[in-house]
DSSP file (Angstrom, degrees, kcal/mol; ACC not computed):
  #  RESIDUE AA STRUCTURE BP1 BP2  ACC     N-H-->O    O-->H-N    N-H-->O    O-->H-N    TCO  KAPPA ALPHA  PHI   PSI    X-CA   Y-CA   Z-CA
    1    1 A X              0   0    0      0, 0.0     2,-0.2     0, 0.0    57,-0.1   0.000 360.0 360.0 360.0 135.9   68.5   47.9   61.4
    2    2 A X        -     0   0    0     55,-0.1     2,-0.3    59,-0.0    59,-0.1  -0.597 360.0-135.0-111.3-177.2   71.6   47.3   59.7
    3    3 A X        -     0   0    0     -2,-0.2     2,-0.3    57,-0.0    54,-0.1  -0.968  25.8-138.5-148.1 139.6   71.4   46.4   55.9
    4    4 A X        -     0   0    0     -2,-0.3     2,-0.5    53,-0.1    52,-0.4  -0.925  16.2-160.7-117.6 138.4   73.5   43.5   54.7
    5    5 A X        +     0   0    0     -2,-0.3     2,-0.3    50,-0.2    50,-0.2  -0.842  14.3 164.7-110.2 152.8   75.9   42.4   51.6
    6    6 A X  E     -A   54   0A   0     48,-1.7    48,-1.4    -2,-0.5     2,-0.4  -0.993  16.8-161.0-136.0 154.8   76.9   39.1   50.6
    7    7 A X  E     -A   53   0A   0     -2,-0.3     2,-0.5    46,-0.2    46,-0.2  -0.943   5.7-168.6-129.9 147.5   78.5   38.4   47.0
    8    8 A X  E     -A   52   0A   0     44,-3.7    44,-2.7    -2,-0.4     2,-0.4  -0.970  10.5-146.7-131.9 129.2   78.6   34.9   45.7
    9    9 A X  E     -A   51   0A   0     -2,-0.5     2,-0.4    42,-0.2    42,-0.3  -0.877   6.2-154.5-107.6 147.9   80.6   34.0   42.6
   10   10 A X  E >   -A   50   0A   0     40,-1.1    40,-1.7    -2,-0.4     3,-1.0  -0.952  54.9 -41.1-152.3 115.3   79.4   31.4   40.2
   11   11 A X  T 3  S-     0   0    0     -2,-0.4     2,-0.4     1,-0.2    39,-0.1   0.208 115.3 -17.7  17.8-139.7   82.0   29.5   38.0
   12   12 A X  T 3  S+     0   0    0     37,-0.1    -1,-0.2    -3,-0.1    37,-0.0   0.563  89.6 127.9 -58.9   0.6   84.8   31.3   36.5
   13   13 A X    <   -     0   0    0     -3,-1.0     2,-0.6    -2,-0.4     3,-0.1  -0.022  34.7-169.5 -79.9 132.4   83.6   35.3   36.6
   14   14 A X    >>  -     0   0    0      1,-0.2     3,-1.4     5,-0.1     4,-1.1  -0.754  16.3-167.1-134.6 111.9   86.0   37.5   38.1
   15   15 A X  G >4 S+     0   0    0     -2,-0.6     3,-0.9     1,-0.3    -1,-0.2   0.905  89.0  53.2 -46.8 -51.5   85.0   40.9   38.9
   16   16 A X  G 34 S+     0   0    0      1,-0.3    -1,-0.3    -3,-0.1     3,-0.1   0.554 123.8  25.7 -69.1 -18.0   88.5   42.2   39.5
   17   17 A X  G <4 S+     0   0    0     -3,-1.4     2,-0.4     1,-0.1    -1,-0.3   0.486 119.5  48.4-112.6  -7.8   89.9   41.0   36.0
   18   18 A X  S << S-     0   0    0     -4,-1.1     2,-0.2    -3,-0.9    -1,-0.1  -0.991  84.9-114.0-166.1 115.7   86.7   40.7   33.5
   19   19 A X        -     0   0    0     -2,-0.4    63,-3.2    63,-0.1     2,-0.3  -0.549  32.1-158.1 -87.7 162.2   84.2   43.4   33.0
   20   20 A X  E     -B   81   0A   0     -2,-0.2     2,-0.5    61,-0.2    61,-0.2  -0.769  12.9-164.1-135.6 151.5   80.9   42.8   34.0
   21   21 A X  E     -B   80   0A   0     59,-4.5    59,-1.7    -2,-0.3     2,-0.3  -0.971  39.2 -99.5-137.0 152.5   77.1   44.2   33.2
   22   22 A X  E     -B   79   0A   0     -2,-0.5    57,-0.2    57,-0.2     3,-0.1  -0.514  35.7-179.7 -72.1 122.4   74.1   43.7   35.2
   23   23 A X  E     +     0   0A   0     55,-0.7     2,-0.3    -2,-0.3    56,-0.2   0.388  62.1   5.2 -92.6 -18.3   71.8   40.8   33.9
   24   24 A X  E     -B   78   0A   0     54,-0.9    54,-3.3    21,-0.0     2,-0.3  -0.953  52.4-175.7-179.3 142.8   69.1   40.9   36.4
   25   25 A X  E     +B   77   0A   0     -2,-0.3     2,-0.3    52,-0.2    52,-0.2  -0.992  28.6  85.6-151.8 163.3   67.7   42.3   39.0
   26   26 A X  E     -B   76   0A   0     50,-1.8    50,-2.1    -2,-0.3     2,-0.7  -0.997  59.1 -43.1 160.7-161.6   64.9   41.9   41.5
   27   27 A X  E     -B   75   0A   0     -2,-0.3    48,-0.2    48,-0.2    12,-0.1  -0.757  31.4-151.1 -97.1  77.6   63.6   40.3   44.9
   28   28 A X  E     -B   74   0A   0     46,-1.9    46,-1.1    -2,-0.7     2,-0.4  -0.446  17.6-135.7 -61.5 164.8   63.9   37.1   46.3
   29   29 A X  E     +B   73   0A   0     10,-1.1     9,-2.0    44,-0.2    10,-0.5  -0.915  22.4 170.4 -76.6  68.6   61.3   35.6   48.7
   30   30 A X  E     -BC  72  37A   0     42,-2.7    42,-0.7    -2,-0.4     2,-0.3  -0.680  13.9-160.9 -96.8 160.5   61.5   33.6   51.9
   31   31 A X  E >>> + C   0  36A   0      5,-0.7     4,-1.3     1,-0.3     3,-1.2  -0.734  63.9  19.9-113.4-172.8   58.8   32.9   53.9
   32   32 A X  H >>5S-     0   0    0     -2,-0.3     3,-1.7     1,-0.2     2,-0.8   0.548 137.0 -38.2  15.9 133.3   58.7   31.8   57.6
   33   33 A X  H 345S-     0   0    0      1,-0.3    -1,-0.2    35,-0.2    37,-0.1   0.336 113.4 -56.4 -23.2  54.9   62.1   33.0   58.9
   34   34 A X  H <45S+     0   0    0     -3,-1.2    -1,-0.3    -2,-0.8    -2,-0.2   0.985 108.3 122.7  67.8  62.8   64.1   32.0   55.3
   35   35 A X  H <<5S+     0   0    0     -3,-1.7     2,-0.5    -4,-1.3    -3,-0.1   0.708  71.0  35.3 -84.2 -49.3   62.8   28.5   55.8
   36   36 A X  E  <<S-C   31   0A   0     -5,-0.6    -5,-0.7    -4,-0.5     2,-0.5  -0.814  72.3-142.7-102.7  90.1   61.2   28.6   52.5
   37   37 A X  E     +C   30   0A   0     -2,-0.5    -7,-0.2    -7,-0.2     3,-0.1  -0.411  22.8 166.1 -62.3 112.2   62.2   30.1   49.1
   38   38 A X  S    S+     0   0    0     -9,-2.0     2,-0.2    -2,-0.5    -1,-0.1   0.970  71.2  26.5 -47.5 -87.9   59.4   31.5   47.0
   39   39 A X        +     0   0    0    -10,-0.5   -10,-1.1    -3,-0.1     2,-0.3  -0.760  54.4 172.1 -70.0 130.6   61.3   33.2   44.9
   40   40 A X    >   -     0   0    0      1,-0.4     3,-1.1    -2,-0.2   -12,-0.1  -0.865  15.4-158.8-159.0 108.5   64.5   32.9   43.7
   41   41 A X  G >  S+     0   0    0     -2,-0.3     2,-4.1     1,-0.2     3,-0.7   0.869  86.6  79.0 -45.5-103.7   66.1   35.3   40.5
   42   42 A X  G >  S+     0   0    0      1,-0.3     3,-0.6     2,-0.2    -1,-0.2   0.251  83.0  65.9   8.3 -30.2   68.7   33.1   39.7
   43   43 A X  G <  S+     0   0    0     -2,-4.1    -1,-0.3    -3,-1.1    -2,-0.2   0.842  93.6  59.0 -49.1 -56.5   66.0   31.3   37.9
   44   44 A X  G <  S+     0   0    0     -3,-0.7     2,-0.3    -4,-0.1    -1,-0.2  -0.056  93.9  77.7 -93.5  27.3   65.5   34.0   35.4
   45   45 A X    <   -     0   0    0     -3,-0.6   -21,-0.0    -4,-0.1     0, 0.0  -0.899  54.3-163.0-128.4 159.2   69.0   34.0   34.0
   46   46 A X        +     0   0    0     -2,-0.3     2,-0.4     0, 0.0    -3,-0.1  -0.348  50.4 105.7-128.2  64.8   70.6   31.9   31.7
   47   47 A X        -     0   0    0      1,-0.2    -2,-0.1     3,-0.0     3,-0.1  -0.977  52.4-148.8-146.0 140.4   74.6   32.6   32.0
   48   48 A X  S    S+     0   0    0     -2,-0.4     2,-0.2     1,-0.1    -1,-0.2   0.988  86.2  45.7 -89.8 -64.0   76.9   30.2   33.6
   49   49 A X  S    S+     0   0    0    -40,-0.1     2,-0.3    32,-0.1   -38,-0.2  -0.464  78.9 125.0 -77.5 128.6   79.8   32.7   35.1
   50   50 A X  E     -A   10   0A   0    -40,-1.7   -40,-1.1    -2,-0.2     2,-0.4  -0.749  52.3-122.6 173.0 155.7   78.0   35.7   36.8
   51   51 A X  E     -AD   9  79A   0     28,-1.2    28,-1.1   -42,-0.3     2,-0.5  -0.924  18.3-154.0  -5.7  91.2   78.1   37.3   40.2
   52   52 A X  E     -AD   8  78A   0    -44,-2.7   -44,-3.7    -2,-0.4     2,-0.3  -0.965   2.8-162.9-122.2 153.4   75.2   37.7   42.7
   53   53 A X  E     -AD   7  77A   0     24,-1.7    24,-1.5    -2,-0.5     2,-0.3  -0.974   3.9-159.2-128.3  95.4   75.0   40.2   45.1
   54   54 A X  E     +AD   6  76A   0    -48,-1.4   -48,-1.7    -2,-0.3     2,-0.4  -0.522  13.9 175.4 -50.7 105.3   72.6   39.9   48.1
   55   55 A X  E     - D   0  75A   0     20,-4.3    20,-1.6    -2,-0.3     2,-0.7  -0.948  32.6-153.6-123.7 168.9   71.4   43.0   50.2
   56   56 A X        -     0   0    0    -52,-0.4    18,-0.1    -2,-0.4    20,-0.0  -0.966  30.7-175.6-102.9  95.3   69.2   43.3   52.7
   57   57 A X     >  -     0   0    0     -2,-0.7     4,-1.7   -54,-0.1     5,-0.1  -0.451  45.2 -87.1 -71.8 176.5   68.1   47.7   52.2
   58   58 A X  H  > S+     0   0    0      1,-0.2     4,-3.5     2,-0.2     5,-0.5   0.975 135.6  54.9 -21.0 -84.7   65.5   49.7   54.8
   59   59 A X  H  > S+     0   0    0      2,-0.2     4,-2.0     3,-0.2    -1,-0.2   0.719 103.6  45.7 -40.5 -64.7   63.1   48.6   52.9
   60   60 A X  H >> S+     0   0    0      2,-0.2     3,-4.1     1,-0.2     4,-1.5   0.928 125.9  39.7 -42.5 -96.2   63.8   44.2   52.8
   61   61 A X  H 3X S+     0   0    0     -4,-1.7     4,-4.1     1,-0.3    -1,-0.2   0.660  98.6  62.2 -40.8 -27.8   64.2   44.6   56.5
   62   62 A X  H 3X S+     0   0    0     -4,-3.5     4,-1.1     2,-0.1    -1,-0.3   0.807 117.2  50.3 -68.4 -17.3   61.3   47.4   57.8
   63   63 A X  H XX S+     0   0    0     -3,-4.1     4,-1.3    -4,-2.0     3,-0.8   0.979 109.2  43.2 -87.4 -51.2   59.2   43.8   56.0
   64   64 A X  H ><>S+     0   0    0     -4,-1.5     5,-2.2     1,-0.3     3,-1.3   0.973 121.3  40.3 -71.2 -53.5   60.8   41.0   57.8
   65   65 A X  H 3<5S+     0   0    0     -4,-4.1    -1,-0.3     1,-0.2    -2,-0.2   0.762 116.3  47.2 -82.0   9.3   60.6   42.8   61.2
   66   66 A X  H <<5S+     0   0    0     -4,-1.1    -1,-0.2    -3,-0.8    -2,-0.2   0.835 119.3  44.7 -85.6 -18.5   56.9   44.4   60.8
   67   67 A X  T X<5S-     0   0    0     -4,-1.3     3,-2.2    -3,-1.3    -2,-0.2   0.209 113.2-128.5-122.2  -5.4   55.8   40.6   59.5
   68   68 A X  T 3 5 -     0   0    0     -5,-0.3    -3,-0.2     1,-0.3   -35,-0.2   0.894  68.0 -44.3  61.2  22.1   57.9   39.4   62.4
   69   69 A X  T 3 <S+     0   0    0     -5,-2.2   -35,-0.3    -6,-0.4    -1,-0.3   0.164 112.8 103.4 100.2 -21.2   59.9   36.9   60.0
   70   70 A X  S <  S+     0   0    0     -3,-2.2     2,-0.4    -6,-0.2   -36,-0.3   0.961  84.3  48.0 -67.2 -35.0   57.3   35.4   58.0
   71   71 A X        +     0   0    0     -8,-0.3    -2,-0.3    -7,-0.2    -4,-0.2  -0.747  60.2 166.5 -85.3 147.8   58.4   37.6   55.2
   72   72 A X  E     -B   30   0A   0    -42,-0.7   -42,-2.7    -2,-0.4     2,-0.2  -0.666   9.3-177.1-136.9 118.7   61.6   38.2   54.1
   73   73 A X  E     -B   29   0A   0    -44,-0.2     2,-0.3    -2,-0.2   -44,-0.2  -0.550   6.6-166.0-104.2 169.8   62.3   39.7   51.1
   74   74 A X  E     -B   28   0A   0    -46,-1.1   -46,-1.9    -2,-0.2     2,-0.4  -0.997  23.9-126.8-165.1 116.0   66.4   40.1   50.1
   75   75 A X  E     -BD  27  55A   0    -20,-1.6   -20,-4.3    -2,-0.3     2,-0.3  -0.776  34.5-167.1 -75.5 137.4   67.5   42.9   46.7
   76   76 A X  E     -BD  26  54A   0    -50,-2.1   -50,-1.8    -2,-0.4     2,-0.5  -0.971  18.9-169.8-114.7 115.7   69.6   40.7   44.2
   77   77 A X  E     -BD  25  53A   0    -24,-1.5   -24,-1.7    -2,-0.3     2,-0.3  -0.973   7.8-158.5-113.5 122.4   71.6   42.0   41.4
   78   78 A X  E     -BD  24  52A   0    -54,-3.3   -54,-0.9    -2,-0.5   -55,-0.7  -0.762  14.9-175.7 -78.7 147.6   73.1   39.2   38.8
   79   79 A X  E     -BD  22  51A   0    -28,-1.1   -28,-1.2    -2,-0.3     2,-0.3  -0.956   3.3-171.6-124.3 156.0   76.1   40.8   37.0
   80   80 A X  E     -B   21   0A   0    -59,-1.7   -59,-4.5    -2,-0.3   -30,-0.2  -0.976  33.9 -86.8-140.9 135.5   77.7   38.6   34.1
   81   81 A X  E     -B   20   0A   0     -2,-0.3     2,-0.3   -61,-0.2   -61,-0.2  -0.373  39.8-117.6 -64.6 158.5   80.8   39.2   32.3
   82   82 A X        -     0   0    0    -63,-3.2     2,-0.7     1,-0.1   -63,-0.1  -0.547  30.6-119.4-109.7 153.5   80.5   41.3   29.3
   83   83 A X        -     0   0    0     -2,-0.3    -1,-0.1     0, 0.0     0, 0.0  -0.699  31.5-123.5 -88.5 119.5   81.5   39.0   25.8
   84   84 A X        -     0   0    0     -2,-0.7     2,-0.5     1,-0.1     0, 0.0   0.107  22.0-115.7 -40.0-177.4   84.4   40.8   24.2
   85   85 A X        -     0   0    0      2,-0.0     2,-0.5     0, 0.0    -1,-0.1  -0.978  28.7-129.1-136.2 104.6   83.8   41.9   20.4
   86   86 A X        -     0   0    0     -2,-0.5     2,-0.9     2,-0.0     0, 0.0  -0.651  21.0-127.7 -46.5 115.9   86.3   40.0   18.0
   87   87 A X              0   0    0     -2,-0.5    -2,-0.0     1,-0.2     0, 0.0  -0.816 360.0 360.0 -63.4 108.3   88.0   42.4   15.8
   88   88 A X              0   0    0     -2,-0.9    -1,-0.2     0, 0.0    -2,-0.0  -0.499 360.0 360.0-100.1 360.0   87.7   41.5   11.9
């Protein structure tokens, strides 16, 4: 089983220029072979510019193939840039 990442960037955030702290994390959901999302973190944030990052681990994948595809669960971490501190 190989374990997969995918990163998706969400309006301006740029990892590579702008430091960034982790806003969320958790599970999404699918059911029947990712026909349907249950779940979906993205939900539980409220930041427009942010970063998510998709894996599949061991774990996400020993469930989709023991469930034969109806489940499939997918690790998500949001990261968001972090708001600079104005100096006065």
């Amino acid at each position: 089983l190989s374990c997969t990442v995918n990163r998706e960037v969400h309006g301006d955030f740029d990892s590579s220029k702008q430091k960034s702290k982790t806003v969320a994390e958790g599970k999404d959901l699918y059911l029947f072979w990712n026909q349907l999302q249950v779940h979906n973190i993205e939900n539980e944030v409220d930041v427009e510019n942010y970063e998510k990052i998709v894996r599949r681990r061991f774990f996400d994948a020993a469930i989709y193939v023991g469930s034969l595809g109806i489940f499939s669960f997918y690790s998500v971490e949001i990261k968001a840039p972090v708001k600079e501190k104005s100096g006065r």
